[in-house]
C-alpha positions, 0 to 999 in steps of 0.5 A: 688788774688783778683777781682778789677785791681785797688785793685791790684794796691793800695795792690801793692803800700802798699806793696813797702813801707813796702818792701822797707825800708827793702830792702834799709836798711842793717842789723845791725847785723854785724857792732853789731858783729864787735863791740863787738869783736873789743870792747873786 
């Protein structure tokens, strides 16, 4: 929460570019799995 329309609007905009890369990126961990068990 906070007091300021336009410090809403700037934490908003910080968030999106940390969420987004995580969000538009999957994980590794099951290509890592699959890797590793078709590897053995």
């Amino acid at each position: 929460v906070v007091k300021s329309n336009a410090v809403a609007v700037r934490v908003e905009s910080q968030l999106k570019l940390v969420i987004r890369p995580m969000y538009s990126n999957p994980p590794i961990h099951g290509a890592s799995i699959v890797a590793t068990v078709l590897g053995n």
